[in-house]
C-alpha positions in Angstrom: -22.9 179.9 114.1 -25.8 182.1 113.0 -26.5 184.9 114.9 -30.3 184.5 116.2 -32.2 188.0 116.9 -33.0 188.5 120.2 -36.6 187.0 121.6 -38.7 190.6 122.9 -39.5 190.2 126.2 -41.9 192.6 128.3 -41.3 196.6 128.0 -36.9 196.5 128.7 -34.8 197.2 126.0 -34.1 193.7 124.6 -30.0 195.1 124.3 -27.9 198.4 126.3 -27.5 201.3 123.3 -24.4 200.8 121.9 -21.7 202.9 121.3 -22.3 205.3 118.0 -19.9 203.4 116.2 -20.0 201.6 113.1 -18.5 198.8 114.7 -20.6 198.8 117.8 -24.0 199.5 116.0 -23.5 196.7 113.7 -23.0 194.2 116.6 -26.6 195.5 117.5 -28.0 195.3 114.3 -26.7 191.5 114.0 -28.5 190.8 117.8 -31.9 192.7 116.7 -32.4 191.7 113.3 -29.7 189.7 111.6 -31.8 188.2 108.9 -33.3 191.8 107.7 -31.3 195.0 108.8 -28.0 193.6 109.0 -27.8 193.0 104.8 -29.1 196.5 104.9 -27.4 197.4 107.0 -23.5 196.3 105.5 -25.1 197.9 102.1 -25.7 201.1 103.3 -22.1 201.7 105.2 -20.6 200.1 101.9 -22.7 203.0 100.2 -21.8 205.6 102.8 -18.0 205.1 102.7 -18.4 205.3 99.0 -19.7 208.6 98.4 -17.4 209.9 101.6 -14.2 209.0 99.1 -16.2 210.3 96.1 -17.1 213.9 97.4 -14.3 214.0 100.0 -16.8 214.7 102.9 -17.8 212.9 106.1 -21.5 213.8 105.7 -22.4 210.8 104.2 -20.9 208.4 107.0 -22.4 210.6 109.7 -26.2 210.3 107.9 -25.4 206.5 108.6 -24.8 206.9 111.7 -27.4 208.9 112.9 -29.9 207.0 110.7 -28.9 203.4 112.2 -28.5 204.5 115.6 -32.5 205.8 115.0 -32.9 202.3 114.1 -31.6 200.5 116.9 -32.9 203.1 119.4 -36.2 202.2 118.0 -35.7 198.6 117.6 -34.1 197.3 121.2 -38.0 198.4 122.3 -39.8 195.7 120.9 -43.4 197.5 121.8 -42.1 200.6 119.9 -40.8 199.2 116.6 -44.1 197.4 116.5 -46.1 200.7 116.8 -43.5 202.4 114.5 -44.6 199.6 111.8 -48.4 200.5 112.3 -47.7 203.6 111.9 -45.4 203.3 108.4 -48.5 200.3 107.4 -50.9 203.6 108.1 -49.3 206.1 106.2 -48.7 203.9 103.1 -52.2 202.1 102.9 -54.8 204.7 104.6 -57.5 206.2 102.3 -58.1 208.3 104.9 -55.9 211.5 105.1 -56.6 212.5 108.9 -54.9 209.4 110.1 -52.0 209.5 107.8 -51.2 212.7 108.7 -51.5 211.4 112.3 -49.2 208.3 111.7 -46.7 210.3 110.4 -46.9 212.9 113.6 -46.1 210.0 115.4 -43.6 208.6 113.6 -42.1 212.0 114.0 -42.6 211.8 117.9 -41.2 208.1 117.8 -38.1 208.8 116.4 -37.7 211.5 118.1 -38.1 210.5 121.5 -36.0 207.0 120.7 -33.0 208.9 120.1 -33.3 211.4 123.0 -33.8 208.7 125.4 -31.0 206.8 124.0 -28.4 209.2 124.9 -29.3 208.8 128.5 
């Protein structure tokens, strides 16, 4: 059976915040996006592990973490990923310097305020 991501519906979080976990934060990864973020998703923790047995250091496991519980703090908000998309569109298309500089402030204040609310 194949997972299928899960349909957005109003302004909820389409899935609880999981567990900082590998384990647990691939489970959401598969319900949010299985067709996109989870290859990405398996290559980057088979990258991460990597360089942690390469330079003997956990850093590179807990930059995964951090980065793909971001992800699914942004993504489980279906209203917010969309925006965060705009935003990324803005900031690599725009002629116009003012509003990239203002997509990326809020990309900044997106992320940002995704993963604060997530560790409620």
């Amino acid at each position: 059976m194949t997972a299928q991501p899960v349909a957005p519906h109003g302004g909820d979080p389409l899935i609880p915040m999981p567990d900082k976990t590998p384990a647990a934060l691939r489970v959401a990864v598969t319900r949010l996006d299985p067709a996109n973020a989870l290859p990405q998703f398996d290559k980057h923790w088979d990258e991460a592990t990597q360089e942690a047995r390469d330079t003997f250091t956990l850093t590179p496991c807990r930059a995964f973490l951090e980065h793909w519980f971001g992800w699914v703090a942004v993504h489980r908000l279906p209203s917010v990923a969309a925006r965060l998309a705009e935003c990324e569109r803005i900031v690599a298309t725009s002629d116009d310097r003012a509003e990239r500089r203002a997509a990326a402030a809020e990309i900044s204040r997106i992320l940002a305020t995704a993963q604060e609310n997530a560790g409620e």
